[in-house]
C-alpha positions as CSV (number, residue, x, y, z in Angstrom):
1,X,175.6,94.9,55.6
2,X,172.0,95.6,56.1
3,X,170.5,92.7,55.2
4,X,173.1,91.2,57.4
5,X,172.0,93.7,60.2
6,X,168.4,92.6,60.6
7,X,169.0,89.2,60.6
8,X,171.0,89.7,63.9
9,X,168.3,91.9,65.2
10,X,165.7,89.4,64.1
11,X,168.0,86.6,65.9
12,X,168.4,89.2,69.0
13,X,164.5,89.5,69.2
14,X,163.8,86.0,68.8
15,X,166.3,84.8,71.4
16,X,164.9,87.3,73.9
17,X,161.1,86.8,73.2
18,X,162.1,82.6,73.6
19,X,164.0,83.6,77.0
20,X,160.7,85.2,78.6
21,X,159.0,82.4,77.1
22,X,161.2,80.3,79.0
23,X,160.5,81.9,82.3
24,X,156.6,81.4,81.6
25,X,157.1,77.6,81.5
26,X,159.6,77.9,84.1
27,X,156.9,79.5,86.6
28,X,153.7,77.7,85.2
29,X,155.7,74.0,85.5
30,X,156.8,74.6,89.3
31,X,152.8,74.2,90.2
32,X,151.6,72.5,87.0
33,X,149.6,69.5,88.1
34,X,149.9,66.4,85.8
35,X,147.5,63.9,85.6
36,X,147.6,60.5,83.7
37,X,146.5,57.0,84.1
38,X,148.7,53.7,84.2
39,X,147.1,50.4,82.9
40,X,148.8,46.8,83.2
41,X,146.4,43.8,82.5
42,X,143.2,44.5,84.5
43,X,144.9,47.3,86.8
44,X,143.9,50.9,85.5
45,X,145.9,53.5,88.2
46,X,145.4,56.9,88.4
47,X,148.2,59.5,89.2
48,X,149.4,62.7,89.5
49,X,152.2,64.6,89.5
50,X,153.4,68.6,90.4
51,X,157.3,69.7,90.6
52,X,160.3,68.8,89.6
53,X,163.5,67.2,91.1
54,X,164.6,64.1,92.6
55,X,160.9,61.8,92.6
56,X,159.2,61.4,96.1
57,X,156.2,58.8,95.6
58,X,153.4,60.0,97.9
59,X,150.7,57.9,99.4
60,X,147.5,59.5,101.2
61,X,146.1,58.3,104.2
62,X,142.7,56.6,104.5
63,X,142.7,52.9,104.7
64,X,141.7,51.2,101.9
65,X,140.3,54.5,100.7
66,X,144.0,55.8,100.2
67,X,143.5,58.6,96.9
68,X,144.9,61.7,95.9
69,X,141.6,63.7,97.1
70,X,142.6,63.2,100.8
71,X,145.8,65.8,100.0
72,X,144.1,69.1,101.5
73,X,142.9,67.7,104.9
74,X,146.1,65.9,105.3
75,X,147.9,66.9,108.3
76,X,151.0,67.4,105.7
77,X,150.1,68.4,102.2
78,X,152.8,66.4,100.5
79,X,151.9,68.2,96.6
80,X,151.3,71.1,98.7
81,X,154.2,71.8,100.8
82,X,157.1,69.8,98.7
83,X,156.2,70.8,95.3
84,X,159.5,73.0,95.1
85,X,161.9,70.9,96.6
86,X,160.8,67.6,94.6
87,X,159.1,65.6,91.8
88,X,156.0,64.4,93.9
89,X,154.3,61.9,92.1
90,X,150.4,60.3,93.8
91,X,148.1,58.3,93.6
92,X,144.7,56.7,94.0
93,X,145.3,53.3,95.4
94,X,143.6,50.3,93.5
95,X,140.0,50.5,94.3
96,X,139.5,53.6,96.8
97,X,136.2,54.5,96.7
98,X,136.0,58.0,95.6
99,X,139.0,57.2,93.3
100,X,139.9,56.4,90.1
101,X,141.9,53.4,90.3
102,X,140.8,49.7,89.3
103,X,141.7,46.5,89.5
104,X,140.8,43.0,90.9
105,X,140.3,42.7,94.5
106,X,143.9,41.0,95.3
107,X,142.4,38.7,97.7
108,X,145.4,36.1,98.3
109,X,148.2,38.5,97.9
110,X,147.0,42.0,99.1
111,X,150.3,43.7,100.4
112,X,152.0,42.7,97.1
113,X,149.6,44.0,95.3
114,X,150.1,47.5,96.3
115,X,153.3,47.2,96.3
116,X,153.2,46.3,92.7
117,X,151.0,49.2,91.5
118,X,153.5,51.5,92.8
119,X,156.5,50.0,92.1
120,X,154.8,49.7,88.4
121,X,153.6,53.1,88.4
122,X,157.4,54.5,88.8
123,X,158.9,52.1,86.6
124,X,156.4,53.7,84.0
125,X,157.1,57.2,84.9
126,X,160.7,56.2,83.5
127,X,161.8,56.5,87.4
128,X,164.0,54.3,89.5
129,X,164.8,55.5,92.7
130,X,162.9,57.6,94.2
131,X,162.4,58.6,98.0
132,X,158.9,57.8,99.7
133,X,156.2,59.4,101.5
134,X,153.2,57.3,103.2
135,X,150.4,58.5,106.0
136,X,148.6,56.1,107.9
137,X,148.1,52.9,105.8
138,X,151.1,54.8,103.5
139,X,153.3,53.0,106.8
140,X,152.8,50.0,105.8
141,X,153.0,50.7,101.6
142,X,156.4,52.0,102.7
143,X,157.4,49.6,104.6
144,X,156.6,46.5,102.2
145,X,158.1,48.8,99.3
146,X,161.3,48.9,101.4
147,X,161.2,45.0,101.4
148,X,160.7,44.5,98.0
149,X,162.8,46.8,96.3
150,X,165.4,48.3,98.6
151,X,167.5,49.3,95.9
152,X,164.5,52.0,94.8
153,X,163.6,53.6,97.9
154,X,166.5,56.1,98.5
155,X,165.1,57.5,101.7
156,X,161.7,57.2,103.5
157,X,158.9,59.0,106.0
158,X,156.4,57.5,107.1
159,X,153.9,60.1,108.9
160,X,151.4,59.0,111.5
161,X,151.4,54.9,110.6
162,X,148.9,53.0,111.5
163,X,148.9,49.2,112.8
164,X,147.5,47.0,115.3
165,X,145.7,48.0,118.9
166,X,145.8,44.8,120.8
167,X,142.8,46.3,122.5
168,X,141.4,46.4,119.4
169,X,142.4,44.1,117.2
170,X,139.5,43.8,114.9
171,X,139.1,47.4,114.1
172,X,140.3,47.9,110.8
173,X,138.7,44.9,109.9
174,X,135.2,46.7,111.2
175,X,136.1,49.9,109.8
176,X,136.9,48.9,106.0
177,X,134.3,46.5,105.9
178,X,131.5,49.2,106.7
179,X,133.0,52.0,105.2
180,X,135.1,50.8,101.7
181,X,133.8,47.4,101.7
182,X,130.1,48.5,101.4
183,X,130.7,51.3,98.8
184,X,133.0,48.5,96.5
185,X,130.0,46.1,96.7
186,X,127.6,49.1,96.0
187,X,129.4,49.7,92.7
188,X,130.2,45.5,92.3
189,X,127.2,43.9,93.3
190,X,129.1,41.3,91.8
191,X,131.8,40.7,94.1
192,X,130.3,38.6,97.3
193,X,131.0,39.5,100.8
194,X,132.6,36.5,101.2
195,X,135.4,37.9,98.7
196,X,135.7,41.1,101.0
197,X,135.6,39.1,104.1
198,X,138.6,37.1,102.3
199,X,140.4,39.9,101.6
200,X,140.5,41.5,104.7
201,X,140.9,39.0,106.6
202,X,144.6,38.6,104.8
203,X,144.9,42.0,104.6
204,X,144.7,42.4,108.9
205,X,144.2,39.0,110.6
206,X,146.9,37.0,109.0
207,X,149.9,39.1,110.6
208,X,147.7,40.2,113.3
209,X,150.8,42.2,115.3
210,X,152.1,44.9,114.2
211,X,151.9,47.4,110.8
212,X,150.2,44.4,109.1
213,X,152.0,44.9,105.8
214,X,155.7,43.0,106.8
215,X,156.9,41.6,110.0
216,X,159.3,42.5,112.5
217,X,161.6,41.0,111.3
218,X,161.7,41.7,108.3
219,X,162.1,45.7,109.3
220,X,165.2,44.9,111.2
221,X,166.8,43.9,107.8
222,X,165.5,47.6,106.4
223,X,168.9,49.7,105.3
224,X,167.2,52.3,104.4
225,X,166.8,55.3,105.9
226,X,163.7,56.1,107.7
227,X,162.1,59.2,109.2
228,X,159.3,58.7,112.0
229,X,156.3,61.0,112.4
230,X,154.2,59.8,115.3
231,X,150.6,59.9,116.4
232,X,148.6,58.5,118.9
233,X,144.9,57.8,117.9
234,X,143.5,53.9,117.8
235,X,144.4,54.2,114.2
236,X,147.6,55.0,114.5
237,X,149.0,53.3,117.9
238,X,152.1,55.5,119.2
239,X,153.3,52.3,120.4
240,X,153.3,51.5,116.2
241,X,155.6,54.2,115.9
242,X,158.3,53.3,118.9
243,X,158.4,49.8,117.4
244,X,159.7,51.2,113.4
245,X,161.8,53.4,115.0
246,X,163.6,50.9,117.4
247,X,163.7,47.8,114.6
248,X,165.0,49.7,111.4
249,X,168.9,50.1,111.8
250,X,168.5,53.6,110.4
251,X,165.6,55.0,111.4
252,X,164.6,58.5,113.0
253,X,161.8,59.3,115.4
254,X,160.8,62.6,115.7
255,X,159.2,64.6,118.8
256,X,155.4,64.0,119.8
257,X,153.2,65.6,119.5
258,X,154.3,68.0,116.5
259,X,151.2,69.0,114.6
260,X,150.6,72.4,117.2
261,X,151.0,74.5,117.8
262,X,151.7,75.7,113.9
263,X,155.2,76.8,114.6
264,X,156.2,73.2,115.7
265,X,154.2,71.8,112.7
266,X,156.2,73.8,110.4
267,X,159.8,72.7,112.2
268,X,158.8,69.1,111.2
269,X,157.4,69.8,107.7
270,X,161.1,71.6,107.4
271,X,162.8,69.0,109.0
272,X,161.1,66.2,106.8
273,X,162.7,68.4,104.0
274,X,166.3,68.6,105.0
275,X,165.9,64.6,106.1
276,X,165.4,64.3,102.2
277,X,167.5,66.2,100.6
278,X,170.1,65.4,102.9
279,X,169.9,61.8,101.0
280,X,169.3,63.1,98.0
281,X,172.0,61.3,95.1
282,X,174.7,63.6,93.8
């Protein structure tokens, strides 16, 4: 019997040195940031990933210079704050200066183009629905993601979007071509300022009303549910706000202002949560 006797102790020992083992990993995984890269054809797209659960795709704010880095000054700290509730999965949109994404400048198609990265950047990660995230120009990502692939997006937020000021309706035109436009040509002497000029003329002067990104119309067709985070800054027009709210059949709109004092920040970083989970799939 004694031979029989350690083997059950040995088996004991084992099973209780692989259990702690398993609370390590259980504790080092819930903030274990991933990092990887996503290539198809010319398009090289960083990502990034912390948590697990149901996949939330997060995009930064930042114009054109939309990347993970903008996470800490973000008025909500998607990786941050949601890490324990959800798989949240970013990313450095094609071409942010400061970022590590790359990819031709999608001058006749720009919208699509996004849209493509991140629908492609899911489908990679093995994932097919997924809720969604966006700040500022993440609006309008979100918006055109809920055009093209409604059947994905399983429940949405869009914090702060930003969109048109018809008292100023050139100024995201002004602001990318001074600020991302001169740091891509920097780095791409290459690429002539007619190209930039081309793209970002389609990107904001071709649908000049509006998030830019999709029409009206086409967000009164949006099923999906939507939560609303205002703002009110010439980047991110209130009135922008009003308007998803009162075109998307199932859209939410929450109370303005809400980022102070802290305690009424907090309510709407908690309420963002329950709005999730409470579409969460079975």
């Amino acid at each position: 019997m004694a031979p029989v006797r350690r083997d059950v102790l040995a088996m004991g020992a084992a099973a209780t040195a692989m259990a702690a083992t398993s609370g390590v990993f259980a504790q080092t995984s819930a903030g274990e940031v991933k990092n990887g890269f996503y290539e198809k054809g010319k398009v090289r797209i960083r990502y990034q990933e912390v948590g697990s659960g149901f996949p939330l795709l997060a995009t930064p704010g930042g114009g054109l210079n939309s990347k993970i880095a903008a996470w800490p000054t973000a008025v909500i700290n998607v990786m941050e704050h949601f890490k324990n509730d959800f798989r949240v999965i970013t990313m450095d949109q094609r071409n942010a200066a400061g970022g590590e994404s790359t990819g031709p400048i999608p001058v006749d198609n720009p919208w699509d183009a996004f849209a493509d990265d991140q629908l492609g950047l899911m489908t990679h990660l093995g994932i097919d629905k997924f809720f969604y995230f966006g700040n500022c120009i993440g609006g309008g990502f979100g918006l055109k993601l809920m055009e093209r692939a409604p059947q994905r997006v399983v429940a949405s937020v869009l914090s702060q979007p930003f969109g048109n000021l018809p008292e100023k309706p050139d100024i995201l035109v002004e602001l990318s071509r001074n600020s991302w436009g001169a740091e891509y040509r920097k780095n791409n002497p290459n690429v002539s300022a007619e190209t930039i000029e081309k793209y970002l003329h389609n990107l904001f002067r071709v649908r000049p009303d509006f998030v830019y990104a999709v029409s009206r119309e086409s967000v009164r067709t949006i099923q999906t549910p939507i939560l609303v985070l205002p703002d009110s800054i010439d980047f991110h027009p209130y009135q922008i706000s009003v308007d998803i709210a009162s075109l998307a059949p199932n859209a939410d709109f929450n109370v303005y202002p809400w980022k102070d004092p802290p305690e009424l920040k907090a309510r709407t970083i908690n309420r963002v949560r329950k709005f999730l989970k409470a579409h969460q799939p079975a």
